[in-house]
C-alpha positions as CSV (number, residue, x, y, z in Angstrom):
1,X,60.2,13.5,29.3
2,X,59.0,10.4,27.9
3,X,59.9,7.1,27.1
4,X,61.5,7.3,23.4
5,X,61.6,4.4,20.7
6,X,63.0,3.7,17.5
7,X,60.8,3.5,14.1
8,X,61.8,3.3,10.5
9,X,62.6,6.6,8.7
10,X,61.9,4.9,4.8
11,X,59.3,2.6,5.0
12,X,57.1,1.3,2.5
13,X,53.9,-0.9,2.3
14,X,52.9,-4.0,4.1
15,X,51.7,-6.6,1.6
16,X,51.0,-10.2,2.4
17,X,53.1,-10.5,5.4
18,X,55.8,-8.4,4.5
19,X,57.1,-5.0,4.2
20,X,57.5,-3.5,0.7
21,X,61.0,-1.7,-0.1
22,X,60.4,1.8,0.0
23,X,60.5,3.0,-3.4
24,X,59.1,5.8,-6.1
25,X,57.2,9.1,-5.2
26,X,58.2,9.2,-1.1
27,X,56.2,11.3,1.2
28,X,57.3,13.3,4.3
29,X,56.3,12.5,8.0
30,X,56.4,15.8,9.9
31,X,56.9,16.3,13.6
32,X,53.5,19.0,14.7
33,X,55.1,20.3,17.6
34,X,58.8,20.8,15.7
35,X,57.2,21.1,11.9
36,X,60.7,18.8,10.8
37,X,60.2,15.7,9.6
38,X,60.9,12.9,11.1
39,X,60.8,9.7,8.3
40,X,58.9,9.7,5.0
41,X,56.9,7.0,3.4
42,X,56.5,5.5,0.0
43,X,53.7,6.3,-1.8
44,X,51.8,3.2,-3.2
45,X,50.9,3.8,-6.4
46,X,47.9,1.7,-8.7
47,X,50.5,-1.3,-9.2
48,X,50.9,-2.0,-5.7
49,X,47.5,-1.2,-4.4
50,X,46.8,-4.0,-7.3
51,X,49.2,-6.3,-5.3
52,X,47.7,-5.6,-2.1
53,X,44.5,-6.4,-3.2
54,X,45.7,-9.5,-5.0
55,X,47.4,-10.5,-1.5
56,X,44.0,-9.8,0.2
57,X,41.9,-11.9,-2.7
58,X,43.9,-14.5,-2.7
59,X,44.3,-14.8,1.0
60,X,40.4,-15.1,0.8
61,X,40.0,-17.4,-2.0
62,X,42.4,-19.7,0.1
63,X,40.1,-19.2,3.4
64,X,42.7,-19.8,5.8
65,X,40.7,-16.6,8.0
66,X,37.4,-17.2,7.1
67,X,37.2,-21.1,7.5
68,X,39.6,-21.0,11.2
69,X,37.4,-22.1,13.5
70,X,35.9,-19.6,16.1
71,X,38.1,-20.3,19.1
72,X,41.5,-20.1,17.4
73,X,40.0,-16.8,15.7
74,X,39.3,-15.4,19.4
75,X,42.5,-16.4,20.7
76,X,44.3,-14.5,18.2
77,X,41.9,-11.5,18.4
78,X,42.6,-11.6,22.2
79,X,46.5,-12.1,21.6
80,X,46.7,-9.0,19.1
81,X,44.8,-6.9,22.8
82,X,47.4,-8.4,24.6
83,X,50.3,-7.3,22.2
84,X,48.7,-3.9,22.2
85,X,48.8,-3.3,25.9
86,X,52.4,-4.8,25.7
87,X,53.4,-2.1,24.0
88,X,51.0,0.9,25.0
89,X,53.2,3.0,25.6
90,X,55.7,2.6,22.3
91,X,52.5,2.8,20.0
92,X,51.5,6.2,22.4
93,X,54.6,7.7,21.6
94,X,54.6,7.0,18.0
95,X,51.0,8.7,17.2
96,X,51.8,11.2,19.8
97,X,54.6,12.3,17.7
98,X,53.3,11.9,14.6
99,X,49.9,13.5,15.2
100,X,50.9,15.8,18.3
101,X,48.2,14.8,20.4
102,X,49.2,14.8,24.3
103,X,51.0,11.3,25.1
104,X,48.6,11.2,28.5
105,X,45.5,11.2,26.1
106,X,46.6,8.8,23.4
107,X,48.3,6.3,26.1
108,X,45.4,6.4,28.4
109,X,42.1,7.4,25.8
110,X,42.8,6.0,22.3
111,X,45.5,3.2,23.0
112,X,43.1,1.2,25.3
113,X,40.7,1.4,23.2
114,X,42.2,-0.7,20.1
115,X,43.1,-3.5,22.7
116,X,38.9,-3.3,23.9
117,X,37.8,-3.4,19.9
118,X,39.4,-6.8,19.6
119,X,38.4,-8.1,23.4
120,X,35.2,-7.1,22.2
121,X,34.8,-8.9,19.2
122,X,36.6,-11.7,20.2
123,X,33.3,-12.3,23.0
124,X,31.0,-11.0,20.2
125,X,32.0,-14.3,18.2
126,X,31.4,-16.7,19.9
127,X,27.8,-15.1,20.9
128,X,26.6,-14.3,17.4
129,X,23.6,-16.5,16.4
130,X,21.5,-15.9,13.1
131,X,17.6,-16.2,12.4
132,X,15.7,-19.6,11.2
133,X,12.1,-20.0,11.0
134,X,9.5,-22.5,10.0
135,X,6.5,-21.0,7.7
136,X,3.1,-23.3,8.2
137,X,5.2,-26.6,8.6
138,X,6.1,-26.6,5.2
139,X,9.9,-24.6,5.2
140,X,12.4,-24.3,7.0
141,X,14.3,-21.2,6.3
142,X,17.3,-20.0,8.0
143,X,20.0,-17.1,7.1
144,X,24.1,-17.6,6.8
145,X,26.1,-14.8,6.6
146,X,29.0,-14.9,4.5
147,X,31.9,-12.6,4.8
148,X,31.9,-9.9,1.9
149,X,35.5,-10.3,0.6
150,X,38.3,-7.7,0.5
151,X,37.3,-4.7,2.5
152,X,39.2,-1.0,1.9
153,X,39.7,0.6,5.3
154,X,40.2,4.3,5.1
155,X,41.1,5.8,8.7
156,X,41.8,9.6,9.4
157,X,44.7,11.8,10.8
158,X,43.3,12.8,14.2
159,X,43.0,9.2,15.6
160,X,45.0,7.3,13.3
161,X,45.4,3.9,15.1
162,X,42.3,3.7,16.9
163,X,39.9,4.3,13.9
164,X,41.9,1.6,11.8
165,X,41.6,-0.9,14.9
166,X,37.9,-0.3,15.1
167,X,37.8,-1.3,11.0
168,X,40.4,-4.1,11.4
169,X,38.5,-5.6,14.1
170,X,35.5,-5.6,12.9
171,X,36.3,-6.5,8.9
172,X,38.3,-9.6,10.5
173,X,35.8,-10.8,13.2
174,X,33.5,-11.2,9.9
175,X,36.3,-13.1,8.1
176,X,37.1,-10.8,5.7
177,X,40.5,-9.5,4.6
178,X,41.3,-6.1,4.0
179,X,43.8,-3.6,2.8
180,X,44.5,-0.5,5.2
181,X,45.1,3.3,4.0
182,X,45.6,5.6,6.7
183,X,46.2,8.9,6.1
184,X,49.7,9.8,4.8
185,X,51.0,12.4,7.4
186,X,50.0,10.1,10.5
187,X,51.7,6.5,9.3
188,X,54.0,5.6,12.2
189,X,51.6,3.9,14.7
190,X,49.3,1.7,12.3
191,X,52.7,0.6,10.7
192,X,53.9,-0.4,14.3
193,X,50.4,-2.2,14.3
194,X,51.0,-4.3,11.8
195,X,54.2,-5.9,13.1
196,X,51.7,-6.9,16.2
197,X,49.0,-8.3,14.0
198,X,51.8,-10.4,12.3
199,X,53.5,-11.2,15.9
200,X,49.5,-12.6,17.0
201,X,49.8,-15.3,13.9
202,X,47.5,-13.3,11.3
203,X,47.5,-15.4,8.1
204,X,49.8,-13.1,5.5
205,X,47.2,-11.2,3.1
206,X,44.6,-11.1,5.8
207,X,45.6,-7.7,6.7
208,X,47.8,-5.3,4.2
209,X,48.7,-1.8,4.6
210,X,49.1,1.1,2.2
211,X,50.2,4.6,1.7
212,X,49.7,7.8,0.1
213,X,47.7,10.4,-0.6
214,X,43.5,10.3,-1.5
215,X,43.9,11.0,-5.4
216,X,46.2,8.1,-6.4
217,X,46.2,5.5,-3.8
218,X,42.8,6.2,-1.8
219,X,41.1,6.4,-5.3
220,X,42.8,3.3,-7.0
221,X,42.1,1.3,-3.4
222,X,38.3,2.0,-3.7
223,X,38.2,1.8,-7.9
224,X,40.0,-1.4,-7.5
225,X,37.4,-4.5,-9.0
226,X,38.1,-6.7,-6.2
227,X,37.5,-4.3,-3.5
228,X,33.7,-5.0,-2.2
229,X,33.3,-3.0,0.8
230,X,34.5,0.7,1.3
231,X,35.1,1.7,5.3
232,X,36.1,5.5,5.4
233,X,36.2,7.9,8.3
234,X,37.0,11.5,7.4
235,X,36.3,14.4,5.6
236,X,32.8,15.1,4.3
237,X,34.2,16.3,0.6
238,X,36.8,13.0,0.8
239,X,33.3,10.8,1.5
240,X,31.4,12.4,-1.4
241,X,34.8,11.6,-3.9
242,X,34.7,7.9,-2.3
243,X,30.8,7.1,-2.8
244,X,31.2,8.3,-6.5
245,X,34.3,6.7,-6.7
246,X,32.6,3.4,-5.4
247,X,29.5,3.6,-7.0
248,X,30.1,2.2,-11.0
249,X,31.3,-1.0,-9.0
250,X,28.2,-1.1,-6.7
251,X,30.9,-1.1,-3.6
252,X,29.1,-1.4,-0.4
253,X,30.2,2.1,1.4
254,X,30.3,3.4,4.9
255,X,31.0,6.6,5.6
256,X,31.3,8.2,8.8
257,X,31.6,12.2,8.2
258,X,31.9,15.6,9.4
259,X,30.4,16.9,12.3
260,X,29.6,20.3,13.5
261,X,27.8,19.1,16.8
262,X,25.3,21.6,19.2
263,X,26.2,21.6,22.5
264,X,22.8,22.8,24.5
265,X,23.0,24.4,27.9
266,X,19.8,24.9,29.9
267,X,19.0,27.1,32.9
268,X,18.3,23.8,34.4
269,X,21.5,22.1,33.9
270,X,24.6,21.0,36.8
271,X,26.5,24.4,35.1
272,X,30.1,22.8,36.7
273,X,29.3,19.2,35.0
274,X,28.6,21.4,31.7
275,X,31.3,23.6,31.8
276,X,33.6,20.4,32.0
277,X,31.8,18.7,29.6
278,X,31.8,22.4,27.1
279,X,35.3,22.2,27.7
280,X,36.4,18.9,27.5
281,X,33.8,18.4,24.1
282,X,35.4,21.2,22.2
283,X,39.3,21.0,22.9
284,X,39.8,17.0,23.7
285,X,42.2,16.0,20.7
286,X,43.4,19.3,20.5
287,X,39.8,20.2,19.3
288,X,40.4,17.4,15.9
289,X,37.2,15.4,16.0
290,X,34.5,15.0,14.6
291,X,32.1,14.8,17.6
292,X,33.7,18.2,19.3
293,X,30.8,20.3,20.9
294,X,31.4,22.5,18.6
295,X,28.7,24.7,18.6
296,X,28.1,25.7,22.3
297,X,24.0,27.0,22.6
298,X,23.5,29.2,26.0
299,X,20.4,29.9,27.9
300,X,19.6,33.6,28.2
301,X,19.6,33.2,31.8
302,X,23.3,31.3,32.7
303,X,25.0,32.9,29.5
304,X,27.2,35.4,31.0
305,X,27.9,33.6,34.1
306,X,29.3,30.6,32.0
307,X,31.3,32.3,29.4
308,X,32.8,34.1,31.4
309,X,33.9,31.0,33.4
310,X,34.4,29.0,30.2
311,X,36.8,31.7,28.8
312,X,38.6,31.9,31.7
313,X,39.4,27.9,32.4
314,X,40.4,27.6,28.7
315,X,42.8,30.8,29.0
316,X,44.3,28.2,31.6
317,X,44.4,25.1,29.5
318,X,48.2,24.4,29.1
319,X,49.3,24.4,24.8
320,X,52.8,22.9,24.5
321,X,54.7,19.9,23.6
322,X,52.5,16.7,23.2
323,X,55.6,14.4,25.0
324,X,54.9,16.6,28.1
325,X,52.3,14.7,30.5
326,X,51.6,18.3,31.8
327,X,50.3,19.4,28.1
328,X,47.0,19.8,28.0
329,X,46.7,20.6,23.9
330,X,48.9,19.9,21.4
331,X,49.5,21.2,18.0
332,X,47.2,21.2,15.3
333,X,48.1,17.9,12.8
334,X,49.7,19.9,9.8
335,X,50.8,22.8,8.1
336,X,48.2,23.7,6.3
337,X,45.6,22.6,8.4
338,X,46.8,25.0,10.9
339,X,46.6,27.7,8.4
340,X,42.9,26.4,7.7
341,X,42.0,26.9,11.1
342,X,43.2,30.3,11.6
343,X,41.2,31.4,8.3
344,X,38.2,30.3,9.7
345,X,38.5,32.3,12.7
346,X,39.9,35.3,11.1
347,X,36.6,35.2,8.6
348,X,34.3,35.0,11.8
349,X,35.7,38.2,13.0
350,X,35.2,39.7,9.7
351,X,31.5,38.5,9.6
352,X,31.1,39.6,13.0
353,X,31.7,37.4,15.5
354,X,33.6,38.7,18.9
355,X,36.5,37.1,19.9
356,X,36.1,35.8,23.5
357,X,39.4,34.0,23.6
358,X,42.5,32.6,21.3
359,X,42.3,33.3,18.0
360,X,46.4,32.9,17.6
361,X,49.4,31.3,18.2
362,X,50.1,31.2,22.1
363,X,53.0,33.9,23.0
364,X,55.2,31.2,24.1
365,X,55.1,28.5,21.1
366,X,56.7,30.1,18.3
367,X,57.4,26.8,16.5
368,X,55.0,24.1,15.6
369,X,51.1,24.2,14.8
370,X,49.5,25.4,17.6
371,X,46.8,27.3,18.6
372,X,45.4,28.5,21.4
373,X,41.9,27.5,22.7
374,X,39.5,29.7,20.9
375,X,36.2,31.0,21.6
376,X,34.0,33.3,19.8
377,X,30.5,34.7,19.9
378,X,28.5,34.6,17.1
379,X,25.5,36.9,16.5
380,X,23.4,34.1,14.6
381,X,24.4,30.4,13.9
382,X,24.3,31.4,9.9
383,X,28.0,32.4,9.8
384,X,30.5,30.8,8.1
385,X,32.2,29.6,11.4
386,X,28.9,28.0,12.5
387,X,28.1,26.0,9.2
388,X,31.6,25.1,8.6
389,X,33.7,22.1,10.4
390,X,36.8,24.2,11.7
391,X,37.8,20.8,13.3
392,X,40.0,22.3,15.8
393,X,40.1,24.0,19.4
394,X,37.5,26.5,17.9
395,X,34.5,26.9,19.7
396,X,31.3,29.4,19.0
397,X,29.1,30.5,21.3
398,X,25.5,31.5,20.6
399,X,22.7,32.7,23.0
400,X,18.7,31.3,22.8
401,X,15.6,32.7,24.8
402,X,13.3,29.3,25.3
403,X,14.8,25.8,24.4
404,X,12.5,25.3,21.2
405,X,14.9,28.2,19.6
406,X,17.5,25.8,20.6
407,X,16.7,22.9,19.4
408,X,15.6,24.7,15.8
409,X,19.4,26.4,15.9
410,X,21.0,22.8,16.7
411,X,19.2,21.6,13.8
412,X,20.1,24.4,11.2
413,X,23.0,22.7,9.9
414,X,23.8,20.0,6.7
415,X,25.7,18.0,9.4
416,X,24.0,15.7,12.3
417,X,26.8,13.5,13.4
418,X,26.1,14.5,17.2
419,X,24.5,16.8,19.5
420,X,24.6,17.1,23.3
421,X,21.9,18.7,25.7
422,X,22.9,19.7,29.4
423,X,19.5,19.9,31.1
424,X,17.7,18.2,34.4
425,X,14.3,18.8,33.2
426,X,13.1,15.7,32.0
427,X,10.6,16.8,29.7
428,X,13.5,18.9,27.7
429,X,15.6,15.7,27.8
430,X,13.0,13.4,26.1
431,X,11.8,16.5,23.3
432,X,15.6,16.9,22.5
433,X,15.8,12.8,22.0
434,X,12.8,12.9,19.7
435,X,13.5,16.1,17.9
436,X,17.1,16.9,17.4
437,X,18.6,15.7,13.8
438,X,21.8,13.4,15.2
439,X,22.8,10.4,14.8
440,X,24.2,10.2,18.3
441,X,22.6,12.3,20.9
442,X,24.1,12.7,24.5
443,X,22.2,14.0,27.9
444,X,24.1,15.4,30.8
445,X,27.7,13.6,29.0
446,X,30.4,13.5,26.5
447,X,30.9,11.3,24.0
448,X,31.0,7.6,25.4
449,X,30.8,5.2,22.8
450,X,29.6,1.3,23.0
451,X,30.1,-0.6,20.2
452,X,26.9,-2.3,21.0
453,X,24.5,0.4,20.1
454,X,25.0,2.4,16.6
455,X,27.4,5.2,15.4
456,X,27.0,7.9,12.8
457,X,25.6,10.7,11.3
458,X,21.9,12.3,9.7
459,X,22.5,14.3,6.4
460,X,26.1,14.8,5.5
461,X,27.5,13.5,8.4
462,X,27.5,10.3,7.0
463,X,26.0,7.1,5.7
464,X,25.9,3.7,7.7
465,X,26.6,2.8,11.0
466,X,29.5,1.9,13.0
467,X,28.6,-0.9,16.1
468,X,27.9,-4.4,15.8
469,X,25.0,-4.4,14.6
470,X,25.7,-2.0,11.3
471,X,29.0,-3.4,10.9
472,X,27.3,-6.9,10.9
473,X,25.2,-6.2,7.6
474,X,28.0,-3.8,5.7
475,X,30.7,-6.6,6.1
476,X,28.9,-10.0,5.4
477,X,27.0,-10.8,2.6
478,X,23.5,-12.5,4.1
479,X,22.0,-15.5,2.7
480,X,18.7,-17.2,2.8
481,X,18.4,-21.1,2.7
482,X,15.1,-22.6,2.0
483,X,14.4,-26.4,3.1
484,X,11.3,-27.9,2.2
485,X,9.9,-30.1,5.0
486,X,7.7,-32.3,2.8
487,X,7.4,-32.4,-1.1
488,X,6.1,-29.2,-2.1
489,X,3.7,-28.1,-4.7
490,X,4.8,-27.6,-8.2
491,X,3.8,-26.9,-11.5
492,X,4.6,-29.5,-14.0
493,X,5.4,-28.1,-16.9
494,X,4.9,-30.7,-19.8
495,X,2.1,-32.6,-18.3
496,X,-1.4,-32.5,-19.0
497,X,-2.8,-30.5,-17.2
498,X,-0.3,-28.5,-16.0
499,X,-1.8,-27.2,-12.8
500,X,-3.8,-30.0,-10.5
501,X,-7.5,-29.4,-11.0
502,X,-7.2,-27.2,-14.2
C-alpha cells in the first residue's frame, strides 16, 4: 500500500493568503472506494465569495503581480513546478483518495502535468512579443495587452488539480488574479495546492480559493461585479447556467463542455494500436472525461474480430481500490453519479442495445462506486446511450459499411469536443480532418495535448479555446496605441474654412 499523509478534516476557504475558519453550511468529502467520508468543507456562501473577490480586486488594484517584472514572475512560476514535484506523490494521494482515480495514473499522468503548465508558461513569458506596424509613414501603431482583472476559475471532479493548474497558470502568466472553485466533493488536492502557491511567494489575493456547491457559491462567484472573466470546465447544463449567469455583466466566458467523442476504426487500421487506443480512450480515468472515445464506430469487415478482442481485454481490466498500483479502474466519483451511470446503461438495454460486457458492480467490490468496464452494441447511434454523455467506463459500439457512413454517424451528435479515426489510408485521414465536426481530431492516437495549439469543442461541447493562443485573448484585455509620426491632418473646427481647400 501506499504512502499515506495527513490533510485537514474542517477546512474552510483560502482568502488573501490565508485560510478561512470553517464555518456555516459544511459539506461532506467522501472516500469512492469506501463511500465514508473522510473531512468535510465549508461552504462559502455570497459574503465570502464577496471577500475573495475583494482580496483578488484589491490585490490587482495594488499590482504587486501584474507590475513584477518578467524574470521574478518566471522564477516563481518555475518554483511553484518545483514544489509540485516535491510533493507528487502527497498531492497523488490526496486526489486519488478523494476522487478514486488509480494512484499510478494521477502520480504519473495528471500530477506532472500541473508542474509542465507552469514550466510552460514560465518559457512562454519571456517569448511573448505583440504586433506594431507603420501605415504609409504616417502611424505608428502598436498593441498592449493588459491583464483582464479578477478571473473565476471553475474546475471539475474528474481531474480536480490538474484542470485548476491549467486555469491558474494561465490567468497568472497574464497577470491576472483569480478566485478558484473546484468542485465540492473533490477539495483535498487544490487545497494542498494552495499551501504550495503560498510556499513559491505568491503575493496574498493573487490566488484565493473557494467552496461549495454550483447554486450558491459557483453562481454568486460568476454574478459577482468584479469578476471579468469566467474559466469553467464541466458539465454541458452547468455551462449553459454559467454563460446566462455571466451574460447581464458582459463576463468574458470560456467554456470547455461535454463530450461524446467517435472513435473510427477502418479496415485499414494497425487493429493492436486501436484496440489499445479503444481501450485506453474509453476507460482511462475510470472512463470520467470528457474526451473518452466514447462512441466506438467499426468497419463491417474487422467488427467481430475486434469486439470480441475488445470485450475480452476489458473483462481483464483489474476494478479495485485506487491506493493499489495494480488497480487498473477505480470507482466512479460519487453516489449518485454512480447511480447515473447505471441508469444509462440499464435504459440502453431497454432501447435495445446488447450488452457485450459490464453493465454492474464487479462480483468482488461490494462497497464503493464501482463499475465494471462496460460495452454495449447499439443498433443505430440514435439511442439514448449514444446522444447522451454517460461519462464513465461505458462504451457503445456501432457497425458502418463504407467510411462516409462513418463519418455522417460521428457527426450526428449536439457534442464535438473530440473525435478519433484509426485508419492508414491517407486519403481517409485527410477527409476525416476536413469533414468531421470536432474541435480536436486525432489520427492513429489518443488524446495528447499541447498547449501550443488550441483545445475545445464545436456545438455544445463548448465555447473558446484552451492553449496559448485562446487563453492569450480571453484573459488580457488588448489595446491599440496610435502615434502619429508627423502632424496629421485635421479638421479645424471654428476656422474659416473648416476643411483646407473648401
Amino acid at each position: 500500500m501506499s504512502t499515506t499523509y495527513e490533510f485537514p478534516t474542517h477546512f474552510g476557504s483560502f482568502i488573501d493568503g490565508q485560510w478561512q475558519p470553517p464555518v456555516g453550511t459544511m459539506l461532506p468529502v467522501v472516500n469512492p472506494a469506501t463511500e465514508t467520508q473522510i473531512a468535510e468543507v465549508a461552504e462559502s456562501d455570497a459574503a465570502q465569495v464577496a471577500q475573495a473577490v475583494a482580496a483578488a480586486r484589491r490585490a490587482h488594484a495594488l499590482g504587486e503581480w501584474r507590475h513584477m517584472p518578467v524574470a521574478q514572475r518566471q522564477k516563481l512560476f518555475r518554483r511553484i513546478a518545483e514544489l509540485t514535484l516535491q510533493h507528487l506523490h502527497e498531492l497523488a494521494w490526496l486526489e486519488s483518495l478523494n476522487t478514486g482515480l488509480p494512484l499510478w495514473y494521477v502520480r504519473n499522468g495528471q500530477m506532472p502535468r500541473v508542474a509542465r503548465n507552469f514550466e510552460f508558461f514560465a518559457d512562454w513569458m519571456s517569448q511573448n512579443v505583440e504586433k506594431a506596424g507603420i501605415q504609409d509613414g504616417a502611424y505608428l501603431r502598436y498593441v498592449v495587452r493588459e491583464p483582464a482583472g479578477v478571473a473565476a476559475l471553475i474546475s471539475p471532479w474528474n481531474a480536480p488539480l490538474a484542470l485548476a493548474s491549467t486555469k491558474i497558470a494561465a490567468a497568472l502568466a497574464f497577470g491576472n488574479c483569480c478566485v478558484i472553485k473546484t468542485a465540492e466533493t473533490t477539495p483535498l488536492a487544490v487545497s494542498r495546492f494552495m499551501d504550495l502557491l503560498q510556499e513559491a511567494g505568491l503575493p496574498p489575493g493573487v490566488a484565493n480559493l473557494v467552496h461549495g456547491r454550483g447554486h450558491t457559491t459557483g453562481d454568486a462567484l460568476v454574478r459577482h461585479p468584479d469578476v471579468r472573466v469566467v474559466s469553467f470546465t464541466g458539465g454541458t447544463e452547468t455551462g449553459r447556467a454559467i454563460a446566462t449567469a455571466a451574460g447581464p455583466g458582459l463576463k468574458r466566458v470560456d467554456l470547455e463542455l461535454g463530450g461524446k467523442s467517435a472513435n473510427i476504426v477502418t479496415a485499414s487500421a494497425n487493429l493492436d494500436a486501436a484496440l489499445d487506443g479503444a481501450l485506453a480512450g474509453i476507460f482511462s480515468n475510470n472512463g470520467q472525461q470528457c474526451f473518452a472515445g466514447s462512441r466506438i464506430l467499426l468497419d463491417r469487415r474487422i467488427a467481430q474480430n475486434f469486439m470480441d478482442a475488445f470485450v475480452q481485454r476489458a473483462r481483464r481490466i483489474r476494478v479495485g481500490d485506487p491506493l493499489d498500483d495494480h488497480t487498473d479502474i477505480g470507482p466512479l466519483a460519487n453516489a449518485a453519479h454512480h447511480a447515473r451511470v447505471l441508469e444509462h446503461v440499464r435504459q440502453a438495454v431497454a432501447d435495445g442495445a446488447q450488452l457485450l460486457t459490464g453493465g454492474d458492480r464487479p462480483a468482488h467490490l461490494q462497497r464503493g462506486y464501482y463499475l465494471a468496464p462496460t460495452a454495449l452494441l447499439t443498433p443505430h447511434n440514435r439511442l439514448s446511450i449514444c446522444q447522451r454523455e454517460v461519462f464513465g467506463p461505458v462504451a457503445t459500439v456501432e457497425v458502418f459499411d463504407d467510411f462516409e457512413e462513418a463519418i455522417h454517424t460521428a457527426n450526428e451528435s449536439d457534442f464535438g469536443l473530440v473525435a478519433y479515426v484509426w485508419t492508414q489510408d491517407l486519403a481517409q485521414s485527410l477527409l476525416a480532418a476536413q469533414r468531421l465536426e470536432a474541435g480536436v481530431v486525432l489520427t492513429n492516437t489518443n488524446m495528447t495535448l499541447d498547449t501550443r495549439f488550441p483545445f475545445g469543442g464545436y456545438k455544445q461541447s463548448g465555447v473558446g479555446r484552451e492553449g496559448i493562443d485562446g487563453m492569450r485573448h480571453f484573459y488580457t484585455e488588448e489595446k491599440t496605441v496610435t502615434v502619429a509620426l508627423r502632424t496629421a491632418p485635421v479638421v479645424r473646427l471654428g476656422v474659416e474654412p473648416a476643411v483646407p481647400g473648401v
